[in-house]
N, C-alpha and C positions, 0 to 999 in steps of 0.2 A: 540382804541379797548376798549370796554365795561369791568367791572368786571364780567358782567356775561361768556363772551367770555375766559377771561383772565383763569377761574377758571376753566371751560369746557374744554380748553386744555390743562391744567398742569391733570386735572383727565383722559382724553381722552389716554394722552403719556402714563401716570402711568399703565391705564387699559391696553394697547398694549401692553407696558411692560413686565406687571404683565406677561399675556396670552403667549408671546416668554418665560417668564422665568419658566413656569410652565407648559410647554408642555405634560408632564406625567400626572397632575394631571387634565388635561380638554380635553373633546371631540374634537380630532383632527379633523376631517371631518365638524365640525360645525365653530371650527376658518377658517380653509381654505374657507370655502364656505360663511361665513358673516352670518348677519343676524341675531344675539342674538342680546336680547333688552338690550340698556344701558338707565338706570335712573336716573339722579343725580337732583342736586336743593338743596337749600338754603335758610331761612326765618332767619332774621337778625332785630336788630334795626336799623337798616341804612334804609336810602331807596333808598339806593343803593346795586345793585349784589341780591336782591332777584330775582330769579328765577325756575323755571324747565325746565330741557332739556328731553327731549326721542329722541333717534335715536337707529339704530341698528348697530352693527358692519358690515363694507365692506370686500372685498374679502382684503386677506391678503396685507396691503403696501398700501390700497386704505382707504380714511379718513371716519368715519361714514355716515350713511344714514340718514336723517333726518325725525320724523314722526310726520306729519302733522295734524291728524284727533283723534289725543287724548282728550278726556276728562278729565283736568285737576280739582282738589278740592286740595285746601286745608282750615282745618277744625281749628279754634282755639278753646281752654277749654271752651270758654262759648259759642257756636255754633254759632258765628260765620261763615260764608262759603263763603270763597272767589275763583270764579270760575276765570280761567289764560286764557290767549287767545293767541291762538298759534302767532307768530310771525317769522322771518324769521331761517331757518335753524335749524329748529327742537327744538327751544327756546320758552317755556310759561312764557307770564308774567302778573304781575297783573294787572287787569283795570284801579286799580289809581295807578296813578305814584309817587306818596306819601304816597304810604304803607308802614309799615314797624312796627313790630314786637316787643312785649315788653316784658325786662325782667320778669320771676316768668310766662309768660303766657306759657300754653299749644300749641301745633300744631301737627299735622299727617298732611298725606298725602293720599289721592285717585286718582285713575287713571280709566280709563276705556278705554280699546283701543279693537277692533273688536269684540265685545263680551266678551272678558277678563276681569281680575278686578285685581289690584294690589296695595299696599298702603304698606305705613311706621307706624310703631307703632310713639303715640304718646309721644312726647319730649316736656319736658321743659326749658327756654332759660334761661339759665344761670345770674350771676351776673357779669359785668365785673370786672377782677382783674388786680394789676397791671398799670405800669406807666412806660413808656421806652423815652428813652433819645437817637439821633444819635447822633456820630462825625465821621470825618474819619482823616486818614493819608494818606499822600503820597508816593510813596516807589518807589524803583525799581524790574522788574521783569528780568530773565535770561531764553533766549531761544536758540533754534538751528533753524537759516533759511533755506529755500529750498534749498540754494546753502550751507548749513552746517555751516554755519559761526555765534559763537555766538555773539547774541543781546540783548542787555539793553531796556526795553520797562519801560516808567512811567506809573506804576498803582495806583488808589486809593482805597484806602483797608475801607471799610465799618463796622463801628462798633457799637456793642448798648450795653448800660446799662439798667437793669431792675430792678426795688423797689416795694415790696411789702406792703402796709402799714399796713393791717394785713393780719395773715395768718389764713385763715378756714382749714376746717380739711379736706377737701377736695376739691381740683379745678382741672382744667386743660385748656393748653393753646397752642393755634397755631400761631405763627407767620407767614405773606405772606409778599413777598418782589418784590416790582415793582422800574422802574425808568421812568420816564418823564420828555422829553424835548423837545426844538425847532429844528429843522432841517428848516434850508435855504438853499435853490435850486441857480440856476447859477441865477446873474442878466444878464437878455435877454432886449441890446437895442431897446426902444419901435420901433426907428424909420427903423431898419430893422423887425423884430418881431409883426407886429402892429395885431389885436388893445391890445392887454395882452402881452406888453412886461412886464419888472419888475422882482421881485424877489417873486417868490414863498414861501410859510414857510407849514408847516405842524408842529404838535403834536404829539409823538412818546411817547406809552407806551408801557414798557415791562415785563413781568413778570421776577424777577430774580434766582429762587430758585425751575427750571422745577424740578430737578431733587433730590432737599433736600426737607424734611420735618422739620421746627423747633418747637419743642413741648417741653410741661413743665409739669411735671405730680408734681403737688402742695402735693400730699399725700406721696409722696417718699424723693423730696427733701424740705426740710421745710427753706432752707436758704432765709431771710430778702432780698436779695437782690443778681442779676446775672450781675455781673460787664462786661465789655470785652468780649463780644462774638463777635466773629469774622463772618461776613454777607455774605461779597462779594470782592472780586478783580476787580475792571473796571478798565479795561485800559483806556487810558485817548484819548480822540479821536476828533473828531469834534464836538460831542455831547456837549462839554463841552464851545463849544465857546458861547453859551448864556447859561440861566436862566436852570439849572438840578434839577429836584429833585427826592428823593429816599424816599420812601414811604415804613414805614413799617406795614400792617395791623396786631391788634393781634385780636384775635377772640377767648372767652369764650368759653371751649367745657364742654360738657355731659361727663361721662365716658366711656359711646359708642362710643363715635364721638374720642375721643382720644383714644381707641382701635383699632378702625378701621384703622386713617393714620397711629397709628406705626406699624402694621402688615403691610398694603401697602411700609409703608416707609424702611422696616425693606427685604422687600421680591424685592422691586426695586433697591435695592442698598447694597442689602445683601453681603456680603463677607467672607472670610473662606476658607476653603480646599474643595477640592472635595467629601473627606469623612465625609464631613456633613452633618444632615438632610435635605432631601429634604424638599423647602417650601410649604405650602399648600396654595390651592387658597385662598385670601381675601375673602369673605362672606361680603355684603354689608349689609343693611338694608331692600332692598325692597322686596317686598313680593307678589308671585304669590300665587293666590287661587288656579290653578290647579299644583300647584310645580314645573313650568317654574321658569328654573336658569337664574337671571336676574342680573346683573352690575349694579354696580352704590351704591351712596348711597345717602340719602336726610340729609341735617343736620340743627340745630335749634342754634343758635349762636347768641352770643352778639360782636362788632366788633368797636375798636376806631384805629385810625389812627392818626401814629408821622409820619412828615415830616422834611427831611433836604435839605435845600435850597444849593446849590453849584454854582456860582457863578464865571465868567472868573477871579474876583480877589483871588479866591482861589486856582486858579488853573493855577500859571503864568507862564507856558511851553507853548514851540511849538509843534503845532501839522498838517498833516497835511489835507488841505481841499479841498477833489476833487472838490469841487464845484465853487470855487472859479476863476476866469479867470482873471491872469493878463500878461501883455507884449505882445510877439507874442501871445498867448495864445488868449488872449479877441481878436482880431482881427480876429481869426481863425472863431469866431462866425459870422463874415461881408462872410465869404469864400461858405456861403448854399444860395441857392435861396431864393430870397426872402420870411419872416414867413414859411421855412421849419424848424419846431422845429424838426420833426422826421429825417432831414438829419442829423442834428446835432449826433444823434443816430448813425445811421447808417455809419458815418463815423467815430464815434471816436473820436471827441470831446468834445464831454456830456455826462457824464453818464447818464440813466435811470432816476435814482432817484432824480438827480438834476433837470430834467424836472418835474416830475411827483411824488411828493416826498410820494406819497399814494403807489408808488411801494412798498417803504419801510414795513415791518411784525410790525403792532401796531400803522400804522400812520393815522392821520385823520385831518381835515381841520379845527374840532371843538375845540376851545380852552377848559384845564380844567377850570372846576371855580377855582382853589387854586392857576391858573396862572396870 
């Protein structure tokens, strides 16, 4: 799965979210029935994850609608005009595939959809700040099974250190948290299975942090350095039997752009008593000419990436692997007619995903580069 995909639906959840959690404060009749315009997008120094999306909101429970026939611009400080070209699922992106954004520059946004006109005020991309560091530990976790019985489960607990080598008098910062890895499918004997017997593998990324926001507002806390923060809990699974990695993107924000997720992040995961203020809806950045209330936000960011590599020698438990067929078990694969991979399904010997391991949410047949 694409960063622009990955960032579209941790915004997407939050937006639905937001809309269940704030039901007093926005036109009931128009969430129910869909249809408000969501804007988001991203201009980065990477040249990767720049994008624009437009879709509309679907009927309640049902995923965005995708629009198709927009007129996308975006504008840099010295005019500059890079026009986006729609691509699948409601996704604009640049014509060159090696765009990409530089600090100190300028950028807005324009749109034009049926006649209408809508843009973001212009943003400047930040300085990156900052230097972070992964490790993790091993641990144990304590649960109650379906049948009530507690269990011991090994997790690996995700940690990062952050140093600042100086401090401006003003920054601010977003951390994203993904992981990537191999996933191998059942090996299928060529010589019942022809002509693509073998073993399957795909590429599985995930976003890990749907439902956290990690942010550093530079002007409040002025400390040299954020030791021990605690990322993630993964339990330790099949994912682990080859090459993992956990990827933490940080991302240089504006003071708008860190206004923005902590009110999102603050109103999705809000907590407290019943007799506390109600939250108000987020207020994005985009902007209708004829005062059409529109989601989303566009953001202008600078973006470096720490990886940690994990490794089956770091990780030396048992775990275990549906995919796997040994004993009676492999034999059971000789028991389908002849190259029926989907009997294999249908009976209950194969999982899905060990056939087809793109069933999997994030997986893709394309390796990363960093693998």
């Amino acid at each position: 799965m694409s960063d622009v995909k990955k960032l579209l639906s941790f915004l997407t959840i939050s937006l639905l979210l937001l809309i269940l959690s704030c039901s007093e404060v926005i036109d009931i009749p128009v969430i129910e029935s869909g249809g408000q315009l969501v804007i988001s997008g991203r201009v980065s120094n990477s040249t990767e994850g720049n994008y624009v999306s437009v879709h509309r909101t679907g009927v309640l429970g049902r995923p965005p609608e995708p629009v198709l026939n927009a007129e996308v611009r975006v504008i840099s400080g010295n005019g500059d005009v890079q026009r986006l070209i729609a691509a699948d699922s409601g996704f604009y992106k640049f014509r060159a595939s090696d765009f990409r954004g530089e600090p100190g520059q300028e950028y807005s946004l324009k749109i034009q959809l049926n006649g209408q006109r809508y843009y973001a005020h212009t943003q400047r991309m930040p300085t990156l700040y900052g230097r972070d560091s992964l490790y993790f530990e091993l641990s144990k976790s304590v649960r109650i099974s379906t049948q009530g019985v507690l269990v011991e489960d090994d997790v690996l607990e995700l940690y990062m250190d952050t140093h600042f080598d100086q401090l401006e008098e003003e920054f601010y910062i977003r951390w994203d948290l993904e992981e990537a890895y191999t996933y191998l499918g059942t090996y299928l004997p060529a010589n019942h299975f022809p002509p693509s017997g073998g073993q399957v593998q795909c590429f599985v990324t995930n976003r890990l942090n749907q439902q956290k926001v990690f942010l550093h507002n530079g002007r409040k806390n002025r400390a040299q350095a954020i030791p021990g923060q605690h990322l993630f809990s993964r339990p330790i699974d099949k994912s682990f039997q080859a090459l993992h990695y956990f990827n933490v993107i940080r991302s240089s924000l504006s003071s708008e752009t860190h206004r923005y997720w902590s009110q999102l992040d603050r109103v999705v995961n809000r907590q407290g008593s019943i007799f506390d203020t109600a939250p108000a809806a987020v207020r994005g950045n985009i902007i209708s000419e004829t005062g059409e209330e529109v989601l989303g936000y566009f953001e202008v960011v600078s973006v470096d990436t720490t990886r940690l590599a994990v490794t089956r020698n770091d990780v030396p438990l048992f775990f275990y692997d549906e995919c796997v067929k040994r004993g009676e078990e492999y034999f059971e694969l000789f028991s389908v007619p002849l190259g029926c991979r989907q009997c294999l399904i249908d009976e209950g010997i194969v999982a899905p995903q060990c056939l087809d391991c793109q069933a999997l949410p994030g997986s893709s047949y394309t390796r990363p580069s960093y693998f």
